[in-house]
C-alpha positions in Angstrom: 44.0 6.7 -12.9 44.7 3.2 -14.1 46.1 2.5 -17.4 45.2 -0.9 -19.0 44.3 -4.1 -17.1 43.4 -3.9 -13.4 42.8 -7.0 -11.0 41.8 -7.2 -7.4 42.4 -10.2 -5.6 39.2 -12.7 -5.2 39.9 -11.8 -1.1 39.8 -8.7 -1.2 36.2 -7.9 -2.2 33.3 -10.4 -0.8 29.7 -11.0 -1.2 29.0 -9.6 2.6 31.1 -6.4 1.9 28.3 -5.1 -0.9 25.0 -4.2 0.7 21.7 -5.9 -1.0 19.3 -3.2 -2.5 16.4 -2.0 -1.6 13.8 -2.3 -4.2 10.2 -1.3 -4.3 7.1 -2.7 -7.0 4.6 0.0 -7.6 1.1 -1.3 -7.3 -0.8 0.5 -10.3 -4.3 2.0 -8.1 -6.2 0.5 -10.6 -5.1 -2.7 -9.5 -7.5 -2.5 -6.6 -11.2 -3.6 -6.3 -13.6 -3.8 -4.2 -13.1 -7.2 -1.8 -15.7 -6.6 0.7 -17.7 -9.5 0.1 -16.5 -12.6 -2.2 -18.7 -11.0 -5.2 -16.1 -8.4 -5.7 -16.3 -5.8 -8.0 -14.8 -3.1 -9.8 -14.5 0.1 -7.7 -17.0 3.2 -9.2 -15.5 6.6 -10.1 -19.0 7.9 -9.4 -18.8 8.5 -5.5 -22.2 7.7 -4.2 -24.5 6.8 -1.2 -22.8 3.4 -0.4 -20.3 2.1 1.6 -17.4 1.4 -1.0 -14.3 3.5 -1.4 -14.2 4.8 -5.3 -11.8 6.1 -7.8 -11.3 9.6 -8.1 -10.0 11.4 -11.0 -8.4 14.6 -11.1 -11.1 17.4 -12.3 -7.7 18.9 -14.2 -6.4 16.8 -17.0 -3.8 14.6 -16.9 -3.0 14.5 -13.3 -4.2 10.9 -12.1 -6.7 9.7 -9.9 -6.7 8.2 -6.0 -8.8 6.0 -4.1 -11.2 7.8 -2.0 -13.0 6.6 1.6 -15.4 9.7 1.8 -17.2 10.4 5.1 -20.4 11.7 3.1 -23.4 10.6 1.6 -25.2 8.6 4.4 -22.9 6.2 4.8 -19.2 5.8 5.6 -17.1 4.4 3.3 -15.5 1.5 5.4 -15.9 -1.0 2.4 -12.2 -3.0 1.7 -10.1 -3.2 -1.5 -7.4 -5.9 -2.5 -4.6 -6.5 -5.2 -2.1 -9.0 -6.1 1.5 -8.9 -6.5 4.3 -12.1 -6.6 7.3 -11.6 -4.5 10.1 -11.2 -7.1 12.7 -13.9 -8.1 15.9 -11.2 -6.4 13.7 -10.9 -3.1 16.0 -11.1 -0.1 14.0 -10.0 2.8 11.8 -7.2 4.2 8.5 -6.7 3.1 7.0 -3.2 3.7 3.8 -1.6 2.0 4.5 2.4 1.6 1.0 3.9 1.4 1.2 7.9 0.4 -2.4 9.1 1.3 -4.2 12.6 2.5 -7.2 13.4 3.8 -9.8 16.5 3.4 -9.5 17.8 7.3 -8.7 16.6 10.5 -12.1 17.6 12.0 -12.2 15.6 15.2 -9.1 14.5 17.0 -10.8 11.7 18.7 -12.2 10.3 15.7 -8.2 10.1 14.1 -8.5 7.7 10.9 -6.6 4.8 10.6 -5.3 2.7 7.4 -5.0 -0.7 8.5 -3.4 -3.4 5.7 -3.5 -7.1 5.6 -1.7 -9.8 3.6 -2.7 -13.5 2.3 0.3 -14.9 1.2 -0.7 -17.9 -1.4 -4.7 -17.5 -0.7 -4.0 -18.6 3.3 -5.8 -16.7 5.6 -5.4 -12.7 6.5 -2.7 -12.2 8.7 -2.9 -9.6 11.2 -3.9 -5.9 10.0 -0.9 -3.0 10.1 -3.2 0.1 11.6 -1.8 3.3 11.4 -3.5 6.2 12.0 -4.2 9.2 9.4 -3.2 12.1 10.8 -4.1 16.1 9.2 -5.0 17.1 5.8 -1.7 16.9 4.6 0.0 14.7 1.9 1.5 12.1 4.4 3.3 8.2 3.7 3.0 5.1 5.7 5.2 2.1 6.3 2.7 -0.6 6.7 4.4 -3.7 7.8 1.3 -6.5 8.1 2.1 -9.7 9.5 3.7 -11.9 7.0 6.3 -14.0 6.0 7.2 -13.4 2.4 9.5 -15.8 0.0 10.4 -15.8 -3.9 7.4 -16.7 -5.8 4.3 -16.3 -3.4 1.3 -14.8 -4.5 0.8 -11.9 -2.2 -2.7 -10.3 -1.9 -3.3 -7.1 -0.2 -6.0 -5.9 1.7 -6.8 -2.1 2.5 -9.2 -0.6 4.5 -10.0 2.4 6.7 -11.7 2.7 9.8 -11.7 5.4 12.9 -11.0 5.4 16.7 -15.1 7.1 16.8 -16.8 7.3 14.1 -15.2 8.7 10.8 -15.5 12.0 10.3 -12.6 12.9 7.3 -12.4 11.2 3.8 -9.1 9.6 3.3 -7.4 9.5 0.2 -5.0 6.7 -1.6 -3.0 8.2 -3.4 0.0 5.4 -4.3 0.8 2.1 -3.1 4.4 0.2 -3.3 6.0 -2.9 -2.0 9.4 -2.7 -0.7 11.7 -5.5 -0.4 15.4 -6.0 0.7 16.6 -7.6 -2.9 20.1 -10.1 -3.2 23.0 -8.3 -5.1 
């Protein structure tokens, strides 16, 4: 216990002996649209015979919505979404998109799904996609680490798809989507 003023000497406590933070920016899902072509567009929560992925709300009130790629309706959803985020003023390093998702089955092995992400940093071209495969119908997350170099102030766009190792054979589901950075003290 220390009873009125207390000093520590300006050597005994540095900048390199406190860690930096890890800090993560949710992405709100309704951030997202549809980025397939340059026409864009904002995604449907009617699911339908098309190729897009679409919102899906919760059939019991209150309790959110996702993204869905369904496997149904004649044609696979393999249609892409983008958002936008700036890489904030205390970024230090790092650089991580953590994807929670699910899926309905795993009804085919062969035909695993994958969730691949790519970044534009500052409207350049994609960098290379992140793939990571989709594996069982269980409530999973995934560090996706696209090809990037990030620094304070770029405009960030991200780019989500879903494809399979066959042909696609289990909806995926999006349920959040975060950015995680190393921050400076």
């Amino acid at each position: 216990t220390i009873v009125g003023t207390f000093a520590v000497d300006a050597s005994e406590i540095g900048a390199a002996e406190i860690a930096n933070p890890t800090r993560n920016i949710s992405i709100p899902l309704l951030a997202f649209y549809d980025c397939t072509t340059d026409a864009g567009a904002v995604l449907s929560f009617a699911s339908g015979a098309d190729t897009l992925p679409d919102f899906i709300n919760s059939a019991t009130d209150g309790l959110g919505l996702y993204i869905e790629w369904d496997d149904a309706g004649g044609a696979l959803d393999v249609g892409y979404i983008c958002a936008e985020l700036q890489v904030p003023q205390d970024y230090a390093s790092g650089g991580t998109f953590r994807l929670s998702l699910d899926k309905d089955a795993e009804t085919t092995g062969t035909n695993t799904e994958q969730i691949n992400t790519q970044v534009s940093i500052n409207f350049a071209a994609l960098g290379a996609a992140d793939t990571d495969n989709v594996v069982g119908a269980t409530e999973q997350e995934v560090n996706s680490a696209p090809t990037a170099t990030y620094a304070v102030g770029d405009s960030v766009g991200i780019t989500i798809y879903v494809n399979s190792g066959g042909t696609m054979d289990d909806a995926v589901f999006l349920l959040s989507v975060s950015f995680e950075y190393v921050a400076t003290q």
